[in-house]
C-alpha positions as a printed Julia matrix, in Angstrom:
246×3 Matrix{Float64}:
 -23.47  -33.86   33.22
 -23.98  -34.97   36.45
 -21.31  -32.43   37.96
 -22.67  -30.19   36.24
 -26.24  -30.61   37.9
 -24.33  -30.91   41.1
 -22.71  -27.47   40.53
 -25.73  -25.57   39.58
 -28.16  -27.57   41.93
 -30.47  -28.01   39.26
 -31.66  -31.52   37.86
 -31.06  -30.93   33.81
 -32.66  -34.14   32.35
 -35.39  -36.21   32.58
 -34.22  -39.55   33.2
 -37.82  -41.14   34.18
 -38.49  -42.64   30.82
 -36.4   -44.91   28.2
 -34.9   -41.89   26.65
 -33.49  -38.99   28.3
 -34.03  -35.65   27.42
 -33.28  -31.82   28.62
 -36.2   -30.99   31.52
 -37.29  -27.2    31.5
 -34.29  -26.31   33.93
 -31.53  -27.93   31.12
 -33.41  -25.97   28.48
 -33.05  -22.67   30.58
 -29.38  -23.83   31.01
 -28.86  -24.72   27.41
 -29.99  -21.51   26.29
 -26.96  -19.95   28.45
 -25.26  -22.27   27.19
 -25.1   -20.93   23.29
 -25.11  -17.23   24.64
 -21.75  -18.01   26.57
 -20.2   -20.29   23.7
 -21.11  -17.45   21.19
 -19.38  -14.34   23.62
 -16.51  -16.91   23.76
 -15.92  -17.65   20.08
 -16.57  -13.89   19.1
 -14.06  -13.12   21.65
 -11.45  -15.43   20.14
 -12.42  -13.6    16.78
 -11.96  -10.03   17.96
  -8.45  -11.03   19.46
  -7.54  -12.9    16.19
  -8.02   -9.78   14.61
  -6.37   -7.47   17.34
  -3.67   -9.81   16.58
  -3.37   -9.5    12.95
  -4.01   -5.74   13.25
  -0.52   -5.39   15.45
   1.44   -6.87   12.41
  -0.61   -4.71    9.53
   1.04   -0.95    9.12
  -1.24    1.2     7.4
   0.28    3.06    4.44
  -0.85    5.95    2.0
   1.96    7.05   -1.19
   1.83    9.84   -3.68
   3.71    6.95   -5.82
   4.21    3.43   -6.46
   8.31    3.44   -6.26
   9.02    5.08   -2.71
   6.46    2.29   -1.52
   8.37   -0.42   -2.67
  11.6     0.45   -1.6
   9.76    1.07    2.05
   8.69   -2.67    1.68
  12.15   -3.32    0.69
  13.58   -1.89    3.77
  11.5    -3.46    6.03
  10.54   -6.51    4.66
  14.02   -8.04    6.31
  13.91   -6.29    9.43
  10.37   -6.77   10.23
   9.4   -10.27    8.92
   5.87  -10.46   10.58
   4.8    -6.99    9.56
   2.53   -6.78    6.5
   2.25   -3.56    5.12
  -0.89   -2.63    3.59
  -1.05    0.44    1.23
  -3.36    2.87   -0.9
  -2.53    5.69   -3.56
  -3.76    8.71   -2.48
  -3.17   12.74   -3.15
  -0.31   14.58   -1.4
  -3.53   16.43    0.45
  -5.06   13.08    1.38
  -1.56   11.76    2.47
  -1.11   15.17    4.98
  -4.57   14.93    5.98
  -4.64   11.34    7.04
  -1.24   11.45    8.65
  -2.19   14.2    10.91
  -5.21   12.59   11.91
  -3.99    9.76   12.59
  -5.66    7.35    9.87
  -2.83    5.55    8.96
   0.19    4.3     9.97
   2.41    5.7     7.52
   2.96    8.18    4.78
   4.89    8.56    1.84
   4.66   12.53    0.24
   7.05   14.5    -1.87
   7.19   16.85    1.14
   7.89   17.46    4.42
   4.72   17.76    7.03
   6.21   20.81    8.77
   4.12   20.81   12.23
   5.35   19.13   15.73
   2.78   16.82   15.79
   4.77   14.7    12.19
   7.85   13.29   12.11
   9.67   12.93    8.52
  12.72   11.35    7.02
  13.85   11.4     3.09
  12.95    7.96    1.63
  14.36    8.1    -1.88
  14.85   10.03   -5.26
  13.19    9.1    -7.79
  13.95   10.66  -11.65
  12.13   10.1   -14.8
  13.3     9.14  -18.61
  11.75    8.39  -21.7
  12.23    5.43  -23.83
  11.86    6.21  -27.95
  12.69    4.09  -30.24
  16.11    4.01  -32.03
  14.7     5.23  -35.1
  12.9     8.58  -33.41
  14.11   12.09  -34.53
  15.05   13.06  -30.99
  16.64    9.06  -30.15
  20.02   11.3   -30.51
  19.87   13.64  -27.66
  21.43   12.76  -24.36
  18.53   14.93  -22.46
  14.93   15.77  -23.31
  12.53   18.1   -22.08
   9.06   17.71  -21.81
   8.33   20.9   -24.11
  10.56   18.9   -27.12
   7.93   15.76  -26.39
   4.65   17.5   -26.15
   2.64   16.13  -28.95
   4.16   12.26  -28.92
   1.78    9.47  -27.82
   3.06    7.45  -25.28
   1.93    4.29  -23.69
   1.33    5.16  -20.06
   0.55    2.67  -16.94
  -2.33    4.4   -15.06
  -1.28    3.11  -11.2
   1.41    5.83  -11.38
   0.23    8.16   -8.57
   1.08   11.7    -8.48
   3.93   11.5   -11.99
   0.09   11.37  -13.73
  -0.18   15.53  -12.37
   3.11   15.71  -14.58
   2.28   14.25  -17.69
  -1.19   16.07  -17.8
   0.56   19.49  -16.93
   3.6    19.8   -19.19
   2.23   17.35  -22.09
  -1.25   19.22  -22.48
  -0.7    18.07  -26.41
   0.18   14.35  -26.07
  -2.31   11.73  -26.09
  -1.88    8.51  -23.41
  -2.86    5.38  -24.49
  -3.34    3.92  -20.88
  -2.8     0.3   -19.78
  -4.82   -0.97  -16.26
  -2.97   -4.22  -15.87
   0.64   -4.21  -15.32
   1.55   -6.91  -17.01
  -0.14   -6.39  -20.57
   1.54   -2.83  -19.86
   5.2    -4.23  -19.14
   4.17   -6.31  -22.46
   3.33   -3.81  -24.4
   6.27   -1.65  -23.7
   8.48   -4.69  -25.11
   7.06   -4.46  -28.92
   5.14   -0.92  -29.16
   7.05    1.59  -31.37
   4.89    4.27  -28.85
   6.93    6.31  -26.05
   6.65    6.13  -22.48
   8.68    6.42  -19.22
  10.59    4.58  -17.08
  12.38    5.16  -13.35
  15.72    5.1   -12.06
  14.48    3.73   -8.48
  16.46    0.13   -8.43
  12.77   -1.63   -8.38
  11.43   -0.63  -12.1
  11.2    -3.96  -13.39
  10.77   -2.74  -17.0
  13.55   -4.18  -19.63
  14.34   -1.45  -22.34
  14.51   -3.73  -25.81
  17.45   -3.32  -27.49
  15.88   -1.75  -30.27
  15.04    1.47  -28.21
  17.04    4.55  -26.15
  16.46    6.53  -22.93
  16.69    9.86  -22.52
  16.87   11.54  -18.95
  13.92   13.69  -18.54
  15.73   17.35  -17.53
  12.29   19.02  -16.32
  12.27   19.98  -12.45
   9.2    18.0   -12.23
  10.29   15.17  -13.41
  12.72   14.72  -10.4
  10.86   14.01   -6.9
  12.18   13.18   -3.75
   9.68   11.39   -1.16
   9.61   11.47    2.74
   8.39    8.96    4.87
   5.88   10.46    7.5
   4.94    9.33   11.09
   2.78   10.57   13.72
   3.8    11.11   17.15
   1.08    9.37   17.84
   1.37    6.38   15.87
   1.49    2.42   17.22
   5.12    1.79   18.59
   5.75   -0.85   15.9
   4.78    1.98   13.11
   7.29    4.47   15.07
   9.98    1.09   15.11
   9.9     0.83   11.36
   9.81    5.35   10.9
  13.2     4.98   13.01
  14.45    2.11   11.62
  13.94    3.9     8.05
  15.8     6.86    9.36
  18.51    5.07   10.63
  19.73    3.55    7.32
């Protein structure tokens, strides 16, 4: 303390009596003091989260499968990235790509301008599980015209394959699960249809009691891009080109 008052030329505390105690010129000091300590620890804050924010890549997906093989892919090569994500419409996915609102993109189309880079992520083709017993459990295809009518159990997190099943089954009715668990659940005992993908991360067992059938519909077979902006961070144009390398 003494330094201190030796620094600033200023005498901080009374010292006359038994008990010391901040004179006006301490108070003054002390009120500097907090305002200092405070701009320190909120600079500290914003850093921390300038940090964090170099290892977060935004994403937006049409679908939940191309986004986890994009974790998949870079999970390994980019340990201290987190990847953050959000479902959105193939419009909203363009949109926010070209402006710039997130890192990356996942569509079922190229962006076609100079300002957005693309590379094909994956394929992705849907079937239908029935059960053994079902009239059409015998054919090695199935259409979505031969199904329309069926109830089938249907996860709602599905992304843009929901534009599919309310477009070609406009007769069906969708008994729709929330929570992917009770859903994988369900789809273990329930005597009701529903679909399943070929990407290598569908993590739903097909009982033993049940077929699939390929879906042979041109919409039920998507391929997905991954989309960058020129613009983008360098560590969200390290993971694009590390995608399109493999």
């Amino acid at each position: 303390m003494q330094r201190l008052e030796a620094e600033l030329g200023q005498s901080l505390i009374d010292r006359s009596g038994r008990h010391s105690q901040l004179n006006e010129a301490g108070k003054i000091a002390l009120d500097y003091a907090r305002q200092i300590l405070r701009e320190e620890r909120l600079m500290r804050e914003a850093l921390n989260v300038y940090a964090r924010r170099q290892n977060v890549l935004s994403v937006a997906t049409v679908a939940p499968a191309p986004l986890w093989r994009l974790t998949a892919q870079l999970v390994d090569h980019f340990p201290q990235t987190i990847l953050t994500s959000q479902t959105l419409t193939q419009e909203d996915v363009e949109r926010s790509i070209i402006n710039g609102q997130i890192d990356l993109g996942i569509s079922t189309r190229p962006v076609m301008l100079p300002t957005v880079r693309y590379t094909q992520l994956m394929t992705e083709s849907l079937s239908v599980v029935l059960p053994a017993t079902h009239p059409l459990a015998g054919r090695s295809t199935l259409s979505a015209a031969e199904l329309d009518g069926e109830t089938f159990l249907l996860y709602s997190q599905i992304g843009f394959w929901k534009s599919y099943c309310d477009t070609l089954f406009t007769h069906s009715r969708f008994v729709t699960q929330e929570d992917r668990t009770v859903f994988l659940q369900l789809a273990q005992t329930t005597n009701l249809l529903f679909f399943v993908s070929d990407a290598p991360q569908n993590d739903i067992d097909t009982p033993a009691d049940k077929v699939i059938a390929p879906l042979r519909d041109t919409a039920a077979h998507a391929t997905f891009y991954l989309l960058v902006n020129n613009d983008a961070r360098p560590d969200a144009q390290a993971a694009f080109d590390w995608v399109a390398a493999q």
